[in-house]
C-alpha positions in Angstrom: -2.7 -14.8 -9.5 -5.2 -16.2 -6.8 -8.2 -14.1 -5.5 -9.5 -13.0 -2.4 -12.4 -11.9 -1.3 -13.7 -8.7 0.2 -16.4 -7.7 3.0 -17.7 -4.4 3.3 -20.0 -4.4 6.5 -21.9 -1.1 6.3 -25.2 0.2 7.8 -27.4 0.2 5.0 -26.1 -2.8 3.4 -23.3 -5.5 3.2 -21.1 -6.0 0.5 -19.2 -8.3 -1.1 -16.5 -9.3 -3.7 -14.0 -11.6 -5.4 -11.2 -9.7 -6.2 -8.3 -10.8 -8.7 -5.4 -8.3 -8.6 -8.1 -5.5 -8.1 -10.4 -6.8 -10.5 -14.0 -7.7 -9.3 -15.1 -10.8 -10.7 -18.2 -11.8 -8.7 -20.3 -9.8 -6.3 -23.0 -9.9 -4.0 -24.7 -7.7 -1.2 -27.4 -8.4 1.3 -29.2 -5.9 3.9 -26.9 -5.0 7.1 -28.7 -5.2 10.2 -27.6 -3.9 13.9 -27.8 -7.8 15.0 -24.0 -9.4 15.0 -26.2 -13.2 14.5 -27.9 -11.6 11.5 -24.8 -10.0 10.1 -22.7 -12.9 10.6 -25.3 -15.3 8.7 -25.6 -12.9 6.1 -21.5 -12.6 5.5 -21.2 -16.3 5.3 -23.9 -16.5 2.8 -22.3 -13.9 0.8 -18.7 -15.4 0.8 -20.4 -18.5 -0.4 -22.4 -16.8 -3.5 -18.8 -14.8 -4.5 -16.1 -17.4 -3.6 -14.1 -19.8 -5.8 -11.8 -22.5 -5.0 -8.1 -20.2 -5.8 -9.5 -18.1 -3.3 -6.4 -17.5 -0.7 -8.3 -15.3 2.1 -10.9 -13.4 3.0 -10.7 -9.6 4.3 -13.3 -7.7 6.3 -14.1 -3.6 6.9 -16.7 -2.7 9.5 -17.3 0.4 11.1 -15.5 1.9 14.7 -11.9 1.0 16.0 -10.5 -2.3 15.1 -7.3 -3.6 16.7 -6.2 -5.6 14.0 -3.5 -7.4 15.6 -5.2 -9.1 17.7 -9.2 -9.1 15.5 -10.8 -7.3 18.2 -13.4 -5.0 17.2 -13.2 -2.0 20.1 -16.3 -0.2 19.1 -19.3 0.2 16.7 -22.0 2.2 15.5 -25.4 1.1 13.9 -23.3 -1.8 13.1 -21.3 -2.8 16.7 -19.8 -6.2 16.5 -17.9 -5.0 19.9 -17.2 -8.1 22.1 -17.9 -10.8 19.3 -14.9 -12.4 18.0 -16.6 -11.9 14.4 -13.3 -12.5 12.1 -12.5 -16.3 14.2 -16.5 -16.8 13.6 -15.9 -16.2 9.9 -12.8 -18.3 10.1 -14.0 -21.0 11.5 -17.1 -21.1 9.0 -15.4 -20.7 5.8 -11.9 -22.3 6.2 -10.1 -19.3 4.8 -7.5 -16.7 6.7 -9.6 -13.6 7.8 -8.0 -10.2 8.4 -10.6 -7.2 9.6 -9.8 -3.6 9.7 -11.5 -0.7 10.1 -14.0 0.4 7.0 -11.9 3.7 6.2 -8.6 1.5 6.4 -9.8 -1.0 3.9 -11.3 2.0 1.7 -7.6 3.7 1.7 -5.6 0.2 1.1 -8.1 -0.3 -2.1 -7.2 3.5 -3.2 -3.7 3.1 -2.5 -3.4 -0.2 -4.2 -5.7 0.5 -7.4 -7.6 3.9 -7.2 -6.3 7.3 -6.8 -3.1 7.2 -4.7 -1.8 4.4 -6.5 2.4 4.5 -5.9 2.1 6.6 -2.8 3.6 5.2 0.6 2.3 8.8 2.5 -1.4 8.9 2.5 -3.9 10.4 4.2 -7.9 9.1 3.8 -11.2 10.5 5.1 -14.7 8.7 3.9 -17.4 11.1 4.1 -20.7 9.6 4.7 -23.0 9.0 8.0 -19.9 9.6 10.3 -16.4 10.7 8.9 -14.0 7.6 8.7 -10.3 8.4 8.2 -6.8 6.5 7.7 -3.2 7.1 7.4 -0.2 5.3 5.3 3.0 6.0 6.6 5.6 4.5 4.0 2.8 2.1 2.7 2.0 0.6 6.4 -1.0 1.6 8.3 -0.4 3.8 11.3 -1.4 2.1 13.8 -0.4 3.7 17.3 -1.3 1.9 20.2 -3.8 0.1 18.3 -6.5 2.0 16.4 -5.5 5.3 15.5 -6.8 7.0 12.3 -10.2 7.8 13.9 -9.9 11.1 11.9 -13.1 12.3 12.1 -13.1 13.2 15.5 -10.6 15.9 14.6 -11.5 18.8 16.9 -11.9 22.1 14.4 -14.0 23.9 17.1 -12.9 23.1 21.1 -16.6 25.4 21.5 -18.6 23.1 18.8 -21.4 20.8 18.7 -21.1 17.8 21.2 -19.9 14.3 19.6 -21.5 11.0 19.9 -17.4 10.1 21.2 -17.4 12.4 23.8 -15.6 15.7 22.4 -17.0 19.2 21.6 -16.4 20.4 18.1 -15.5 17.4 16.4 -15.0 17.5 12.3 -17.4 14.6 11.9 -20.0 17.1 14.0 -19.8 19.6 11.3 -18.5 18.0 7.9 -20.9 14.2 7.5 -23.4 13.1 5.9 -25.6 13.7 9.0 -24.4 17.2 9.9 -24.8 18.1 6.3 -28.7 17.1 6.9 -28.4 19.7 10.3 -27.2 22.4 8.3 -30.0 21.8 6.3 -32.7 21.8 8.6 -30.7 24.9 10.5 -31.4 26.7 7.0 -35.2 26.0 6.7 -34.2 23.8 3.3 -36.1 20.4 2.7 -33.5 17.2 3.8 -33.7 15.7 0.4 -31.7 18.3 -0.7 -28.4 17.1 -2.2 -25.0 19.1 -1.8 -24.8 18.8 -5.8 -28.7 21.1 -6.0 -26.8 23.7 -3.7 -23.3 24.2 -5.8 -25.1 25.2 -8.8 -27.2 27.9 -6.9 -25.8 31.0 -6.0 -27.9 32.7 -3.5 -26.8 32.8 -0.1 -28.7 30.7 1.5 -27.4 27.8 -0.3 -23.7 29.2 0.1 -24.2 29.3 3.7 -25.0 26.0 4.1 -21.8 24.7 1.9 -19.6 26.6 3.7 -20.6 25.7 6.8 -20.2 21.9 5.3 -16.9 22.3 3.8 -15.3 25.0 5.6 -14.8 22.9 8.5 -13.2 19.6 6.6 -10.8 22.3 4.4 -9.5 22.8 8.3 -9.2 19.3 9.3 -7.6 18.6 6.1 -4.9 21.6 6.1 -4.1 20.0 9.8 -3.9 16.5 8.3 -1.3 18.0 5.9 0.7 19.4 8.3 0.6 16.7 10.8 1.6 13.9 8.6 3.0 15.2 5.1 1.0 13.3 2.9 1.9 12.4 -0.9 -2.0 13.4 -1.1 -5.3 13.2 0.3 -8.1 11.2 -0.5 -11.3 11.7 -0.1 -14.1 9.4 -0.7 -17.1 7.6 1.1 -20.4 8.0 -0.3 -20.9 11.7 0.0 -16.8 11.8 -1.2 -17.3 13.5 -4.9 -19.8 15.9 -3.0 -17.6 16.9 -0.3 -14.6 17.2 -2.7 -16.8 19.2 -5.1 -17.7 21.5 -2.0 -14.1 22.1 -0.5 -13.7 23.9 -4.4 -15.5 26.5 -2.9 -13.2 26.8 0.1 -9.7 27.2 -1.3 -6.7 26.2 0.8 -4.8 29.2 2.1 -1.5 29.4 1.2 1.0 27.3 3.5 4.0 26.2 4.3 2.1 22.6 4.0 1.2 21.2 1.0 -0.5 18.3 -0.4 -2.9 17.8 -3.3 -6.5 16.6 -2.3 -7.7 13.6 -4.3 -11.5 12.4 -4.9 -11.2 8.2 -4.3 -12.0 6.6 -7.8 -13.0 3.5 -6.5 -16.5 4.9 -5.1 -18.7 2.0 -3.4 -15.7 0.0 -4.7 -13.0 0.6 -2.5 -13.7 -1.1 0.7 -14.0 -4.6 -1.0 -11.2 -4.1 -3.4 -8.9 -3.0 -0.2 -10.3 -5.4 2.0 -9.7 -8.3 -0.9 -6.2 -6.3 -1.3 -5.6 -6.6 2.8 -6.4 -10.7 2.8 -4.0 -11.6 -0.3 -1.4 -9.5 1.1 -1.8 -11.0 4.7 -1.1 -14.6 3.2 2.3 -16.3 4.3 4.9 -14.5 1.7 8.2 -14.2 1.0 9.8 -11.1 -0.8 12.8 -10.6 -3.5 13.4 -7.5 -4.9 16.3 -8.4 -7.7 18.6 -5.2 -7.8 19.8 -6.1 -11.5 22.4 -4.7 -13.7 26.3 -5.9 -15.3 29.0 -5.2 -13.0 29.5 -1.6 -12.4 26.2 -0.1 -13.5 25.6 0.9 -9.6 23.6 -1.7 -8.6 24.8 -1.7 -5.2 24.5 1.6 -4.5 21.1 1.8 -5.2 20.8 -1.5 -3.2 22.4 0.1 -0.2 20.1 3.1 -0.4 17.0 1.0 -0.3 18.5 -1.3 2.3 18.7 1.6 4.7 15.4 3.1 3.3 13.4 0.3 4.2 15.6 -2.2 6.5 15.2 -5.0 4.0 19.0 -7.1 3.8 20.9 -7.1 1.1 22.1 -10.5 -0.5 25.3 -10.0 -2.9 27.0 -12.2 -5.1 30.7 -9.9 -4.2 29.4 -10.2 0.3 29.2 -14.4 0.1 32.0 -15.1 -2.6 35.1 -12.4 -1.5 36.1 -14.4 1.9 36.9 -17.3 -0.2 38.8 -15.0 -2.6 40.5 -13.7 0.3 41.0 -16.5 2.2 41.7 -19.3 -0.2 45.2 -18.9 -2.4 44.6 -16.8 -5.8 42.4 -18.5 -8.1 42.2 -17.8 -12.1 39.0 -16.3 -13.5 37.4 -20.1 -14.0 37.7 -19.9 -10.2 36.3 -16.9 -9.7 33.1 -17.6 -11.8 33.0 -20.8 -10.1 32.7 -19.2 -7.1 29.7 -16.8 -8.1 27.7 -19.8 -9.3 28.4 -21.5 -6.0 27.3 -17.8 -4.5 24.6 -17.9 -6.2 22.9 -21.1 -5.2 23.7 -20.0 -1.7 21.8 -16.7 -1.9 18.4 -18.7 -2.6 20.0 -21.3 -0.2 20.0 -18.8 2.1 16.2 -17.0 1.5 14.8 -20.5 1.7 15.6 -20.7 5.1 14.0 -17.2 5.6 10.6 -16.9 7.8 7.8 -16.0 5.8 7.2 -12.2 5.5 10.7 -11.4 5.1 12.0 -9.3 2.3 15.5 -9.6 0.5 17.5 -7.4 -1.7 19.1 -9.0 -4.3 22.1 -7.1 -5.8 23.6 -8.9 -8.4 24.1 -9.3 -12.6 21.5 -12.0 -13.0 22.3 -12.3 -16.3 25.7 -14.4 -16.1 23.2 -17.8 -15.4 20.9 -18.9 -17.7 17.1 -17.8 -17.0 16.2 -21.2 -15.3 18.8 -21.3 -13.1 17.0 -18.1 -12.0 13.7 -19.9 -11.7 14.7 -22.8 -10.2 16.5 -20.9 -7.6 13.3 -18.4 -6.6 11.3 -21.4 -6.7 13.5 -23.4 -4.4 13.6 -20.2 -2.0 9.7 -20.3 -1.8 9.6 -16.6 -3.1 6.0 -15.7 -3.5 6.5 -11.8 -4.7 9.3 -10.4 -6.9 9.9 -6.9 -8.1 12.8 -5.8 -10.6 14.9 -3.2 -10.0 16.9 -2.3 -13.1 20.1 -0.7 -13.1 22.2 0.6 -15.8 24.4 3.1 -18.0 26.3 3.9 -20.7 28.5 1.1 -21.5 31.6 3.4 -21.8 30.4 4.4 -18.5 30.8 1.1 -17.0 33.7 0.3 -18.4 35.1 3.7 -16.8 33.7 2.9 -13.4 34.6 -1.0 -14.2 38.6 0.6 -14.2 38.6 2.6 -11.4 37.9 0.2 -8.8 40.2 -2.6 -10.2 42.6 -1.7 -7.1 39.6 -2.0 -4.7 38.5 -5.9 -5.7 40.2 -9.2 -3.9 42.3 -11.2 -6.3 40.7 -13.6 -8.3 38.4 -10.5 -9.9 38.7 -10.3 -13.2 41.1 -7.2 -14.3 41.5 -4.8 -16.7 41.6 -6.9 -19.6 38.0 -7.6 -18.4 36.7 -3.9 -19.3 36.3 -3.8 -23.3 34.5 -7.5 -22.9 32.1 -6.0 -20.1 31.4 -2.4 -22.6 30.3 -5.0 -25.1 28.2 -7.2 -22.6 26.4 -3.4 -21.3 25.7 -2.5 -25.1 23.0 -6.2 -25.1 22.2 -6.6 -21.2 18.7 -6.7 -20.5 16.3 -6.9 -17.9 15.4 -10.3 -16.6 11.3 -9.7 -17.6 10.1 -12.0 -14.5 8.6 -9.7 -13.1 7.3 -6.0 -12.3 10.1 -3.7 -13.3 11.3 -0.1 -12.4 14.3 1.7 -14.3 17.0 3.4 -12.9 19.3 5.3 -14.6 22.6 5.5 -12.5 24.1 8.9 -14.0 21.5 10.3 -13.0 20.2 10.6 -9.0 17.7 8.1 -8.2 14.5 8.9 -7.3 14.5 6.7 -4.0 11.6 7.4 -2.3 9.6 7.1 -5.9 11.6 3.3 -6.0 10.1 3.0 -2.5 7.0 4.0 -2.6 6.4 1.5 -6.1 7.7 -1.1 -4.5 5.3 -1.0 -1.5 2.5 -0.6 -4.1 2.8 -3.8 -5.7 
């Protein structure tokens, strides 16, 4: 698998990595600075220490609202690259494919890809450190709105709070950072070296006052979080994440009608190069297939059909290219038929190779009627880049059952029901074609769809 690299720009430092399928295997860092000149030089001198000749992009985080369609950054902090056109800068140094996101966005695709919402399509990030970054997965795509939304911690929690560097009265990042954590410090007569880990062991009041007035707060934003987007779970992280997550213990959710579990990010200083590495590879030209395998009758297409409307991705059927001809053309014997599956066959990759790059296909067929490298030589023809597995099966008798009660449904040329002890037998050895990452369904039972979904927008 080729690497990418990852750029972490924050206020205090820059980082960055080469990343192999979430792996760091180089690293640097250099001191950030509020210059753009000085942070640019600074990158390209990093991405030269770290990068290595399979690498297929390079991904960037920085702080404030990024429009990442377009590569704009809208605004900053002690870090404002605002009106320089950083990522084509970067581009055009380096030669690679930049994409650049907001810090918290690259932190949550790391987390979702490799850390602690790993499988989830539904999550909800906020980074606690200086400010309060946030992001949101919606069915494993960032939520975008118009441009830039996710700006989570400028949550209002008090409309009568303290005023916000964005404007707003009472916003979460007011009450629940890094830096307000330092106010409610100094607001207690405590010395600012004092870390929210001293206070949790203490029990006297003073030190409770001052965690509650930290945590209390985010528990808030959070509970509305839950029950404005429905989250699989929410993460926390940042560098004062384990803190924060250790302080909301002391501030239990209330009871709700919305419910989500609140996750500490295991990634830690990790997660914005390991997403931002994660957001480069995946924005490389690709092209999808997600084989829907199993014999004939083990349900395959209904679970194709339920992910087709789940996700919008077409379907591509052996039965959907090769029944016109059995309809059309006079009845053929059974050598016809499977003569017309190979042919139906070739097209399917026929057709996928003429695909644009970025698409996704379904692939609902019984891949195991061709050899293995007919397989290959077919996804390699159709320029597939990523492939997923979706296996499909049941008890043979069961397929032999379900194999007989359709037999008045098929086109001539199908075979009939002398077909159905030969296909019992051919359930009873069918296996899996092991190219790739693979996810079992059991077809008596109901499937799990958004659990298929959500893995297959993991990987």
């Amino acid at each position: 698998m080729a690497c990418a690299i990852g750029i972490d720009i924050g206020g205090t430092r820059l980082r960055a990595a080469r990343v192999r399928d979430g792996v760091i295997e180089a690293r640097a860092t250099a001191p950030s600075s509020p210059d753009p000149a000085a942070v640019l030089a600074r990158c390209l001198a990093l991405v030269a220490e770290v990068r290595h000749d399979d690498a297929v992009g390079l991904g960037i985080g920085v702080p404030g609202q990024v429009q990442a369609e377009t590569r704009r950054v809208l605004s900053g902090g002690y870090v404002d690259l605002s009106g320089f056109d950083f990522a084509a800068e970067v581009e055009a140094a380096t030669g690679l494919s930049v994409v650049i996101e907001n810090d918290a966005t690259m932190a949550l695709l790391g987390e979702a890809a490799f850390g602690a919402a790993r499988g989830q399509a539904n999550v909800v990030m906020l980074t606690i450190g200086t400010g309060i970054g946030g992001a949101v997965l919606e069915q494993g795509r960032v939520l975008r709105g118009r441009g830039s939304a996710g700006q989570l911690g400028h949550l209002c929690i008090n409309p009568q709070g303290r005023p916000c560097v964005c404007g707003k009265l009472g916003c979460v990042e007011t009450t629940s950072s890094g830096t307000a954590f330092g106010v409610h410090l100094a607001e207690a007569g405590l010395a600012a070296d004092t870390r929210a880990e001293d206070l949790l062991v203490r029990s006297d009041s003073v030190a409770r006052a001052v965690i509650h007035a930290w945590a209390a707060p985010l528990r808030a934003a959070i509970d509305t979080l839950i029950a404005t987007c429905n989250p699989d779970c929410v993460v926390i992280g940042g560098g004062a994440g384990a803190a924060a997550v250790a302080a909301l213990g002391t501030v239990p959710a209330r009871r709700s009608w919305f419910d989500a579990p609140v996750l500490g990010a295991l990634l830690g200083d990790d997660a914005g190069v390991i997403g931002a590495a994660t957001a480069a590879s995946r924005a490389r030209p690709r092209k999808r297939a997600v084989l829907v395998n199993g014999v004939p009758a083990s349900g395959k297409s209904g679970v194709a059909r339920a992910l087709s409307d789940a996700t919008g991705w077409p379907i591509l059927t052996l039965d959907t290219i090769k029944n016109p001809f059995l309809v059309i053309l006079p009845p053929g014997d059974r050598l016809f038929n499977r003569t017309l599956g190979r042919a139906s066959y070739a097209a399917i990759f026929d057709l996928i190779a003429d695909a644009p790059a970025g698409t996704t296909f379904l692939i609902d067929a019984w891949f195991g009627f061709q050899p293995r490298e007919v397989l290959e030589e077919g996804l390699a023809r159709a320029g597939v880049t990523d492939l997923a597995e979706v296996w499909c099966h049941a008890p043979p008798e069961t397929v032999g059952a379900r194999y007989a009660a359709r037999l008045g449904q098929r086109p001539a040329g199908h075979p009939g029901a002398d077909y159905v002890p030969e296909l019992i037998e051919l359930a009873k050895r069918a296996a899996p074609t092991g190219l790739a990452p693979r996810f079992d369904v059991d077809t008596t039972q109901a499937t799990d769809l958004p659990a298929v979904v959500a893995w297959l927008l993991s990987l």
